[in-house]
N, C-alpha and C positions, 0 to 999 in steps of 0.2 A: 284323557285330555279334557279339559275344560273350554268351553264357548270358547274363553279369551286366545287359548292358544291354537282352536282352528283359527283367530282370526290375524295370527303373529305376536298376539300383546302377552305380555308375562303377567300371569295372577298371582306369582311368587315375588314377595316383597321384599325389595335387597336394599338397603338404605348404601349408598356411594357414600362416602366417604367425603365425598369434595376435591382431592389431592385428583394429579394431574394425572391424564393416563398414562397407562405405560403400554408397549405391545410383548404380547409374550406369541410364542413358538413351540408349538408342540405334535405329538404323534399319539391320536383319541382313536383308538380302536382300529387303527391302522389309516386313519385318515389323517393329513397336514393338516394344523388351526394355528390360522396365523389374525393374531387380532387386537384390540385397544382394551385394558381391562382395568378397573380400577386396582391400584397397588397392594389394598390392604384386602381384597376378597380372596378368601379359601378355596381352597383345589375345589373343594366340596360344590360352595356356591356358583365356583366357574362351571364346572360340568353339568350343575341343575337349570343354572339362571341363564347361562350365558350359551350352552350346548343342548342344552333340553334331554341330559340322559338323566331320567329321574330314577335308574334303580336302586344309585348309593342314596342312603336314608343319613339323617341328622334325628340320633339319636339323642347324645348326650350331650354333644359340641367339645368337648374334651379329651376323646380320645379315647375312653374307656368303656365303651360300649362293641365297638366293631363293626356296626351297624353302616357305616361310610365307607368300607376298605375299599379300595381300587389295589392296583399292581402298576408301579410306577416305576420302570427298568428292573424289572425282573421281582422287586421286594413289594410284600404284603405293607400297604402304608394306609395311616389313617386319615382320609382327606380333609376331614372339620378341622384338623390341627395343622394343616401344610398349607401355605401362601402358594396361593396360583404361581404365582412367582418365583419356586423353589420347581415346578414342573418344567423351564424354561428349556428345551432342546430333549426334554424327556419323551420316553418312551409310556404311555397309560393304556392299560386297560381295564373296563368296566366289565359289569355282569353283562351286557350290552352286546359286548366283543366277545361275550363267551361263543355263539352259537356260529355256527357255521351255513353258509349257501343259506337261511332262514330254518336250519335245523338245529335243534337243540344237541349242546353238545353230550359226551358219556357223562361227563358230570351231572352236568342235570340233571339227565335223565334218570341217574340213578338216585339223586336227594328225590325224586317224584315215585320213583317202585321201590323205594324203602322208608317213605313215609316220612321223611327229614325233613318237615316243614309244615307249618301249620298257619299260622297268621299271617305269616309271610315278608315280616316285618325286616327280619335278621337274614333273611336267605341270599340275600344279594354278597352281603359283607363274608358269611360262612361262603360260599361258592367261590370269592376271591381269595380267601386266605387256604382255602384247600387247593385253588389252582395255582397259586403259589408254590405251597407245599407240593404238588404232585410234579410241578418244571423244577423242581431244583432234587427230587427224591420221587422215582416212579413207582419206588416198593417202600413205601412209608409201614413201619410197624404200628401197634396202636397207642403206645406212649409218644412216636412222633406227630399223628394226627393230633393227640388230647393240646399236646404242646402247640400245635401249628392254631389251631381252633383255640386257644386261651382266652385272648383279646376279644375274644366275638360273644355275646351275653344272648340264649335264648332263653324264653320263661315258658316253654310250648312245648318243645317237644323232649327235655331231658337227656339230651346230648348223643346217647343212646343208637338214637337210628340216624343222625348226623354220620358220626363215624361208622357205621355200617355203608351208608352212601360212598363214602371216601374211603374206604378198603375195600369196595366192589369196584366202583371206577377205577383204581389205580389197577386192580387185576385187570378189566378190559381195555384198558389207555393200553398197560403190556402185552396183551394179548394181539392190538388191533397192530402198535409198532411191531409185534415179531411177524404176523401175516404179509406185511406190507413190504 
């Protein structure tokens, strides 16, 4: 965090648009946000500028990076390309909402003991599109990983120990549901 935002001010520049507000309604990491937002700003900028969850990144602002993903009612979505305004009575979660009681979840944990990250840049975007993939398929093969992981661009690690991360976790996610 920067000076400005221990002191509430945003150092992140978002030019309004001018157009009138609107309120949107939503469900951010299991939390109600109900609020006035400008009409034309991006799920993206809502959740950086307007929520202060900065781990979805603005990569390319087009969609083709993956770098943004959030999980917006259940699907891997790209937030620099979705109108806050399409999130409207939705369901979102960020990398943010991944952890638990302030513990990191098996996902993570396992992108961290198999080396799946390195700059760290793409990690947020890969961790949503594999949680994605792991609530909709708990035993993903590795052509459904490579497929789920498509959209998401890393230039660090070689994709490699990515999908190693996301076929260990999917064994302990199964393993911890059959204990439980």
């Amino acid at each position: 965090m920067c000076e400005k935002h221990n002191n509430k001010e945003n150092c992140i520049t978002y030019v309004d648009s001018g157009f009138r507000k609107v309120w949107i309604n939503c469900t951010v990491n299991g939390e109600s946000v109900y609020t006035h937002i400008d009409p034309t700003m991006t799920l993206l900028n809502f959740l950086r500028n307007e929520l202060k969850l900065f781990g979805s990144k603005e990569g390319c602002g087009e969609g083709e990076c993956g770098a943004c993903t959030i999980i917006m009612n259940g699907a891997a979505v790209n937030s620099c390309i979705v109108l806050a305004l399409e999130a409207m009575d939705a369901n979102i979660l960020t990398v943010e909402g991944l952890n638990k009681n302030g513990k990191l979840s098996i996902l993570q944990r396992e992108f961290i003991s198999h080396d799946a990250l390195q700059c760290g840049f793409c990690t947020p975007g890969m961790l949503m599109s594999a949680r994605a993939l792991l609530d909709r398929n708990p035993d993903p093969n590795e052509s459904e990983i490579v497929e789920a992981i498509a959209g998401n661009f890393c230039r660090c690690t070689g994709y490699f120990p990515i999908i190693k991360a996301i076929t260990s976790a999917a064994k302990l996610e199964r393993e911890e549901m059959n204990n439980e």
